[in-house]
SENU-130879 format. One record per residue (C-alpha): residue in three letters; x, y, z. Coordinates in steps of 0.1 Angstrom, whole numbers, plus 5000, padded with zeros to 4 digits. Example, Ala and Ser with C-alpha at 12.3 -4.5 7.8 and 13.67 -1.06 7.14 Angstrom:
2
ALA512349555078
SER513749895071
This chain:
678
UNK591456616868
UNK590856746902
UNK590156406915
UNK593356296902
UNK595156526926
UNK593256446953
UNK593956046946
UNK597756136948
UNK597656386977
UNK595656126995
UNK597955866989
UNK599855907022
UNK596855837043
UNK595755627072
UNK593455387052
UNK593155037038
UNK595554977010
UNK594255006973
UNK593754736949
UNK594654736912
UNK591554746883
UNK590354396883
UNK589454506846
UNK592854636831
UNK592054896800
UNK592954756763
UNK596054796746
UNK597254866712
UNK600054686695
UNK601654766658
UNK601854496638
UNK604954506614
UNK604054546575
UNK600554506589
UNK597854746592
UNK597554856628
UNK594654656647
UNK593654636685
UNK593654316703
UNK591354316731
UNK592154066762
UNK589853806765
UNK586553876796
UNK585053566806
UNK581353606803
UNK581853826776
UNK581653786736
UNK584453846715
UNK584054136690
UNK583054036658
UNK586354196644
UNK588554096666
UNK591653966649
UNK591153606638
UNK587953566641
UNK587053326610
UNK583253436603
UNK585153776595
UNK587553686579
UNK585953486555
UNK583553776543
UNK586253986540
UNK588853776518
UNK584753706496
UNK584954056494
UNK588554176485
UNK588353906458
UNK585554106439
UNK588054446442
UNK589954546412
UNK592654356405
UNK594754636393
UNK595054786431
UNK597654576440
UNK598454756469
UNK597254966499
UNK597655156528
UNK596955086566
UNK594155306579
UNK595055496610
UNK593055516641
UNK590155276623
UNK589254996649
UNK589054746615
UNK589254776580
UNK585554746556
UNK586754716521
UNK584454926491
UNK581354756476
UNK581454606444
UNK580454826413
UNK577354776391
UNK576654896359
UNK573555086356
UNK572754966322
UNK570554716331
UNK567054746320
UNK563454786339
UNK562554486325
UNK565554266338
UNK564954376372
UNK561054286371
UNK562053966359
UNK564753906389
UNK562253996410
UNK559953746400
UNK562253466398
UNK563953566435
UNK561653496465
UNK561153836487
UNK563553876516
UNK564254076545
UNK566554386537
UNK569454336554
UNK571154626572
UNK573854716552
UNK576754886572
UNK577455256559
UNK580855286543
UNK583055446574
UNK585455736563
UNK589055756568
UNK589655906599
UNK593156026611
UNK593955936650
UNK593356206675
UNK596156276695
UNK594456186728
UNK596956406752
UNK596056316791
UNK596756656813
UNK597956466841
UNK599456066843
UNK597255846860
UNK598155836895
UNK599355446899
UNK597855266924
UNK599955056948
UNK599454736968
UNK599454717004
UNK603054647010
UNK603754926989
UNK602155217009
UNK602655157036
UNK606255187032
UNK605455487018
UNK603655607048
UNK605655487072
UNK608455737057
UNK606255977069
UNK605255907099
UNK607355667116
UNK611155747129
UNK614155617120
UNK614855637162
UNK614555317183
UNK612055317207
UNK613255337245
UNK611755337277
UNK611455697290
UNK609255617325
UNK606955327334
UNK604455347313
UNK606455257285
UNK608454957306
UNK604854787313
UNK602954897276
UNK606154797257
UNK606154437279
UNK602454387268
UNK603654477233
UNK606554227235
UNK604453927241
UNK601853997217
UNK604653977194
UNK604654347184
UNK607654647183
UNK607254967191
UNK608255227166
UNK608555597174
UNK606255857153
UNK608256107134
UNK609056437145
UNK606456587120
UNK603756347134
UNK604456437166
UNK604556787165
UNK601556767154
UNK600156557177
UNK601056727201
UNK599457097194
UNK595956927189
UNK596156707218
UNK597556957247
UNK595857277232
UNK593057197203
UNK595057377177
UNK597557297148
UNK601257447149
UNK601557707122
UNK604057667092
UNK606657807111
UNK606257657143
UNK606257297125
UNK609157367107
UNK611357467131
UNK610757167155
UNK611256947126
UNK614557087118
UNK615557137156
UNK617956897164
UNK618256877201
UNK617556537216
UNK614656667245
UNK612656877222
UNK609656657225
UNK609156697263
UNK610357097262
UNK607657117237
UNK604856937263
UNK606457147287
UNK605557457265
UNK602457357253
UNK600957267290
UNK601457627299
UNK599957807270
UNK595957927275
UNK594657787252
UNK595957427272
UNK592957537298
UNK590857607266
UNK590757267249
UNK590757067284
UNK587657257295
UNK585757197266
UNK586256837275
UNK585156907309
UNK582157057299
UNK581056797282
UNK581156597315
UNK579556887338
UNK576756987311
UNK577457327305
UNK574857457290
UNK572257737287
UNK569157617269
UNK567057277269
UNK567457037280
UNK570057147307
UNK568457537313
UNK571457657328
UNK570658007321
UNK573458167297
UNK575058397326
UNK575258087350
UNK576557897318
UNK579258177316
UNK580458187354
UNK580357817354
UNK582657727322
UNK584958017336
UNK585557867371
UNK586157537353
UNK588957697334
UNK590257897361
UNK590457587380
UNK592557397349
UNK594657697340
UNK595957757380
UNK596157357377
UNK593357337412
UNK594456977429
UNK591556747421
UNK590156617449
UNK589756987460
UNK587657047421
UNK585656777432
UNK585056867463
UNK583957167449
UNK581657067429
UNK580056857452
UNK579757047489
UNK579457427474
UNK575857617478
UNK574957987469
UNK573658137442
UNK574057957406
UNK575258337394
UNK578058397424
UNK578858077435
UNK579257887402
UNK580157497413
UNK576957487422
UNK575757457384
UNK576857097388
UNK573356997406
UNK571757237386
UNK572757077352
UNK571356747363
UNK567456687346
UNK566456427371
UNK566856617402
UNK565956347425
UNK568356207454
UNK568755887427
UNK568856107398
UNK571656317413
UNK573256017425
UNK573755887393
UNK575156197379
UNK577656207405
UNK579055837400
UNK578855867359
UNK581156187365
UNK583956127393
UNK583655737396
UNK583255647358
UNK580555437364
UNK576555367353
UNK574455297387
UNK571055247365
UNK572854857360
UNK573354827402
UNK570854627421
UNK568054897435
UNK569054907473
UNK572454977464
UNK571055287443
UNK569055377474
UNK571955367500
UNK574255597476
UNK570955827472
UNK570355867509
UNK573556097509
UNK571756367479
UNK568456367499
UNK569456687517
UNK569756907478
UNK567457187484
UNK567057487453
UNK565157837456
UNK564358077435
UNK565058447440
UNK563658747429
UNK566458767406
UNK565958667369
UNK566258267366
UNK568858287393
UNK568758007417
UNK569957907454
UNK571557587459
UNK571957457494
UNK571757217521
UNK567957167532
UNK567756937560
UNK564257087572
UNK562857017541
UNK562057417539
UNK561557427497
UNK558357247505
UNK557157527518
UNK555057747495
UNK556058097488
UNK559957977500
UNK561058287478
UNK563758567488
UNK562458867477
UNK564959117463
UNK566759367489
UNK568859637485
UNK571559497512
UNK573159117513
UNK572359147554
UNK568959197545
UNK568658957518
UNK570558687540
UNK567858787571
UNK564658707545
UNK565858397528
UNK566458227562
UNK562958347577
UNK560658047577
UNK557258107576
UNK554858087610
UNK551257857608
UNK552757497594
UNK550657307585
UNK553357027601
UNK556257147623
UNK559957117609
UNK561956897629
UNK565056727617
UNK565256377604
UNK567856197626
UNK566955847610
UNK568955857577
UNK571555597570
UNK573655607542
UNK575155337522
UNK578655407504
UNK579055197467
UNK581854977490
UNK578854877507
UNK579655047538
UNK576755207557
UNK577055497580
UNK574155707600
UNK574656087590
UNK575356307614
UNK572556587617
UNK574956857619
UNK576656777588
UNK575856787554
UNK575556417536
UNK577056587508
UNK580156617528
UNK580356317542
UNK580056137507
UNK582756387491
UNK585356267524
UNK584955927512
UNK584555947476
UNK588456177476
UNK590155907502
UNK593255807489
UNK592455437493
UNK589155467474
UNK588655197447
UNK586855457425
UNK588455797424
UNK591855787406
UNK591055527389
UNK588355737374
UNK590156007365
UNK593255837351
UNK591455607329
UNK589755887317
UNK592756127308
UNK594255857292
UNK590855827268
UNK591056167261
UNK594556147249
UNK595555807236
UNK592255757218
UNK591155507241
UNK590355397278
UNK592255097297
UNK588755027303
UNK586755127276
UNK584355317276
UNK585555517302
UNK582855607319
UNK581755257322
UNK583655107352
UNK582754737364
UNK583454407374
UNK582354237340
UNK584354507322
UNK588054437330
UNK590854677319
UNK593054577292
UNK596054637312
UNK595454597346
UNK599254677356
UNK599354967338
UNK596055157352
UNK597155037387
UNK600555257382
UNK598855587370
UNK596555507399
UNK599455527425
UNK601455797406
UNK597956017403
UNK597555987440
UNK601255997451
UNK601356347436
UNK598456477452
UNK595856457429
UNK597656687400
UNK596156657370
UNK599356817350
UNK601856577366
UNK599456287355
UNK599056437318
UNK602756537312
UNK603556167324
UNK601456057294
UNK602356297270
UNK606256287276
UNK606155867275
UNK607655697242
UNK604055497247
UNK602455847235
UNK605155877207
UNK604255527189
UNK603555537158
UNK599655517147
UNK600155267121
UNK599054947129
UNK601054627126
UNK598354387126
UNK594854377120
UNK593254217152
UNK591854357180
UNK594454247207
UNK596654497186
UNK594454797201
UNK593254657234
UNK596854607246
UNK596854977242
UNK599954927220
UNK600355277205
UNK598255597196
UNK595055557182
UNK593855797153
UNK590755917153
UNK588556217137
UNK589056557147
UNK586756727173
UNK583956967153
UNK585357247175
UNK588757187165
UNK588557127129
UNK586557397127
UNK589157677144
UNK591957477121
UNK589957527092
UNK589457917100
UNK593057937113
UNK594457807079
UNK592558037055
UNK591958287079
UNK588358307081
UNK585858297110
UNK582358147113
UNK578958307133
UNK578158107162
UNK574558147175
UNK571858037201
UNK568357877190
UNK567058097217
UNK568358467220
UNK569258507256
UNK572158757269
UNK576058647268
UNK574958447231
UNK577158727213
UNK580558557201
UNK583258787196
UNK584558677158
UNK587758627166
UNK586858327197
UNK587557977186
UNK584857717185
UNK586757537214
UNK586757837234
UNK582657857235
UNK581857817270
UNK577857777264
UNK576757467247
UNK573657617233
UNK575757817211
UNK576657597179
UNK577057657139
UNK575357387114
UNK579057297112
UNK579657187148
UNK576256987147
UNK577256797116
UNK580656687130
UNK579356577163
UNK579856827187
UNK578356697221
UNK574956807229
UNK575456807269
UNK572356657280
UNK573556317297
UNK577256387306
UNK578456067287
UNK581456017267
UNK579755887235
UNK578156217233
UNK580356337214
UNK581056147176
UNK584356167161
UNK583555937135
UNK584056047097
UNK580855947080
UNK579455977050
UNK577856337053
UNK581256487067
UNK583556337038
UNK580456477013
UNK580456837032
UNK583756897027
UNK584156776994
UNK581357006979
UNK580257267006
UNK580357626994
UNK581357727026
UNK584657567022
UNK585057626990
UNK584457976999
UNK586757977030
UNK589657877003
UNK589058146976
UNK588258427001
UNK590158327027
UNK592958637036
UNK595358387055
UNK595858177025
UNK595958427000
UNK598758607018
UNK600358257019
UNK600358236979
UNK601358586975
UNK604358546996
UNK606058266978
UNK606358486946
UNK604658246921
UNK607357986929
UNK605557676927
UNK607757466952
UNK607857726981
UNK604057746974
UNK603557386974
UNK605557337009
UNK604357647025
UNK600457467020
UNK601957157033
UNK603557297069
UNK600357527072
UNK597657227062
UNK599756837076
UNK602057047092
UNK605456827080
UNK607456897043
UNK606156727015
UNK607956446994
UNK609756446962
UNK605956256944
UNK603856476961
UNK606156786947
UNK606356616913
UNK602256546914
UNK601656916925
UNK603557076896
UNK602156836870
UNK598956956881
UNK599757286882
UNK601557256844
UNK598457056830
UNK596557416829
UNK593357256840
UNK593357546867
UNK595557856864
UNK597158126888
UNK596358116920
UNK592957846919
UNK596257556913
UNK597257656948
UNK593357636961
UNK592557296944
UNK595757146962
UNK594657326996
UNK591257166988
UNK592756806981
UNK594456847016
UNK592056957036
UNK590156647021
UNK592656387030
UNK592456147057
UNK595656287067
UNK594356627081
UNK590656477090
UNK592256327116
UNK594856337148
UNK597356057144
């Protein structure tokens, strides 16, 4: 019964369209002045019944039969419910004699005893009462104009800045029109792309019934401002920068801390990003005080090469290990210079500029001091007796990935001198980087995809297009809110997310939004958000700073050591390689079974204090209930069917009280339409 809900719940989702049974059930006909039969349609490969109606081998033994009946019954009666009708034996009289038999015996050969079939009893039909209709199943055609009701406006789609002038040219001549999402889709949308959350019932409901014409891009406006904004887009970041504690990065927990927290503070106060960069590639000190330099700490292979590659795979969206090996070398020459030091401090770690070489040098340790002069004075002391004098190299020459060399000043740290060319305006690499990857993160996909997979023999999609966020990136200085309210606030991001046609050229042309499964952070904090629950977060290794208050969202965990059995299953990123494909938002086979029969969940629903409140407040009214689940859950109203479905269910009894309301929060929650952002 259950499943039936969840069949028409789910019927407004973003999947293939369902078929009709190939194998339609039997039906029964009444026959007038004729005792009531079944006819059964006809299954090639399959034998008829032997009492199906006209069969002659039947009917013959039955007309032998009814001739041996009394005449005197001259009529009779139809038997109900009986699938065919076995008239009574013939009677014998019992007067015969032991002898007769003996002497039929003889005369009659022996035979095999045939089965004889027991006489069956009258048996009155069963009312067989179903507690809910079967849901109907619909064709193609069919649902989607059924979902497209739902999530595609009525409002024609124009231009709103260049984006949309160049995506909506591309569109034209693959023969495709761009529809606007709805205003319930989008509101949606919106929360989880700009902050990693869902709106609440209220919030959802009163966009939907505002009526002012700029609500969408006040909304962006509002939503770019918010905290938890810097919260969602530093997750993302720290995927990138490998923030985290344990193996295989070894961050340390408190360096995790002070690194995820500058990263924030630098996307909250909206920190231009060629100065982030810069940052994160010239900074030294101490991985506790100075925390961009945790970017060269993160990296495994801490080789010039090593760190090279690291560098290009996270601000030029490219893979070096594919470049031809003197190319690698020139780009390394500049990371050469990367010296690190312990102190006498637990696991903390001094990154610097090392042109003497002086880590080589054994016992290169600061011991502690109870002054910063004094420590300063004995970290800078290099030890008498060399076994080789220090001198400085003045013979390195550095190749840029242009293909540029230049000789490196010994005065001046490579790093430096990379970081000037790597932020130029005219760079080839840099903004196109950055804006390919932003628009990844929120369309769904790259212009070039993947994003962090830059090169000749993988061409964007729509070269005009990434060349304009290029100039419009740089033209405003490198900031990374102008760039992501110029997505956000384009009818381009407003497209609806249902396909028009089935090939590829339909996504590549980056025609529209492209739905995809939510984040393991973020369906976990909706999840808890909706029912008002929390989950324990932990760390395979107990180290300080792995406590998580209960009330901090999954997105809002700075350390990437820390993670539930939840998080794994739904592919949170593990951090080690800084790649994009890290991280799977996929909905397999073990996610759909998870949610379907996990106690957890199941528990989250029946315990949960945030949904209970929500059934108590509607006073037992089953249609504030049922749209009250719907704003809190999809976030939009629900329709007249899924109203009429809802109450069936709740009127069939096969739940009662308040587990009706938690067996339609459970059918949501299992729907393709709350799985994932579209």
């Amino acid at each position: 019964m259950l499943n039936r809900l969840l069949i028409a719940v789910g019927l407004v989702v973003l999947a293939s369209a369902a078929e009709p049974p190939k194998n339609p059930p039997p039906t029964h006909k009444t026959l007038p002045n004729k005792k009531t039969v079944r006819t059964e349609k006809t299954v090639p490969g399959k034998k008829k019944n032997n009492v199906a109606v006209g069969h002659k081998k039947n009917s013959d033994k039955l007309s032998n039969k009814k001739a041996s009946t009394s005449a005197s019954k001259k009529t009779h009666q139809p038997v109900k419910a009986a699938k065919h009708a076995v008239p009574a034996k013939k009677k014998t009289s019992r007067k015969k004699t032991n002898a007769t038999k003996k002497q039929a015996a003889k005369k009659t050969p022996p035979t095999k005893k045939k089965k004889t079939r027991p006489k069956p009893k009258a048996v009155r039909a069963k009312k067989s009462v179903a507690p809910m209709k079967p849901v109907p199943l619909k064709k193609g055609a069919a649902i989607r104009d059924e979902v497209a009701k739902i999530f595609e406006s009525s409002a024609p789609a124009r231009p709103v800045n260049d984006i949309d002038k160049i995506v909506f040219a591309r569109m034209k001549s693959l023969g495709l029109r761009p529809i606007l999402c709805s205003d319930a889709v989008f509101v949606r949308r919106a929360y989880l792309d700009v902050t990693g959350t869902l709106p609440t019932a209220e919030e959802a409901k009163a966009f939907i019934q505002n009526s002012a014409p700029n609500k969408r891009a006040a909304l962006i406006d509002r939503l770019l401002a918010e905290p938890e904004h810097a919260d969602y887009w530093a997750m993302k970041w720290s995927d990138i920068l490998r923030i985290k504690a344990e193996f295989p990065v070894k961050l340390w927990p408190n360096a995790a801390q002070a690194y995820h927290h500058w990263v924030w503070e630098s996307i909250a106060h909206n920190k231009p990003y060629d100065q982030f960069v810069r940052e994160l590639l010239t900074s030294s000190g101490s991985n506790f005080r100075e925390s961009p330099v945790n970017f060269y700490r993160a990296i495994q292979n801490k080789t010039p090469e090593g760190i090279a590659a690291a560098v290009a795979l996270a601000f030029m969206g490219t893979r070096i290990d594919s470049w031809p090996p003197e190319r690698r070398a020139g780009m390394a020459v500049f990371f050469s210079q990367v010296g690190y030091k312990p102190t006498s401090e637990w696991k903390e770690e001094i990154v610097f500029w090392d042109p003497l070489k002086s880590t080589a040098i054994p016992g290169c340790t600061a011991p502690g001091q109870d002054s910063v002069a004094k420590s300063v004075a004995v970290t800078n002391q290099i030890p008498a007796a060399l076994a080789k004098p220090i001198r400085e190299d003045q013979s390195l020459v550095g190749v840029f990935p242009d293909g540029k060399k230049m000789k490196l000043p010994p005065d001046r740290d490579p790093r430096a001198v990379f970081a000037d060319w790597l932020i130029r305006p005219d760079n080839p690499w840099f903004a196109r980087a950055i804006v390919n990857r932003t628009w990844a993160w929120i369309m769904g996909r790259g212009i070039i995809e993947e994003p962090d997979d830059i090169r000749p023999d993988n061409p964007p999609c729509n070269p005009k297009l990434l060349k304009y966020l290029e100039h419009e990136f740089v033209a405003s200085r490198y900031n990374l809110k102008h760039l992501k309210r110029l997505i956000f606030t384009s009818a381009t991001y407003q497209l609806s997310v249902i396909p028009q046609l089935k090939k590829p050229s339909s996504k590549a042309c980056v025609a529209g939004y492209r739905a995809r499964r939510l984040e393991a952070e973020v369906l976990s904090d909706a999840l808890n958000e909706i029912t008002g629950t929390t989950d324990l977060y932990t760390s395979a290794v107990p180290e300080p700073f792995t406590y998580i208050p209960k009330d901090m969202r999954a997105v809002a965990i700075a350390d990437g050591s820390i993670t539930s059995s939840f998080l794994t299953l739904f592919g949170r990123s593990a951090r080690a390689t800084g790649m994009e494909n890290e991280r799977i938002n996929q909905l397999a086979s073990p996610q759909w079974l998870y949610m379907l029969n996990s106690g957890q969940i199941l528990a989250k629903l029946q315990r949960g204090p945030k949904l209970k409140a929500l059934i108590a407040s509607a006073g037992g009214k089953p249609q504030q209930i049922i749209e009250k689940l719907y704003l809190t859950i999809l976030s939009r109203f629900p329709t007249d069917g899924e109203i009429a479905t809802a109450e069936q269910y709740a009127k069939s009894k096969v739940a009662r009280g308040r587990d009706v309301w938690i067996d339609l929060a459970w059918a949501l929650i299992n729907s393709s339409e709350f799985l994932l952002r579209h």
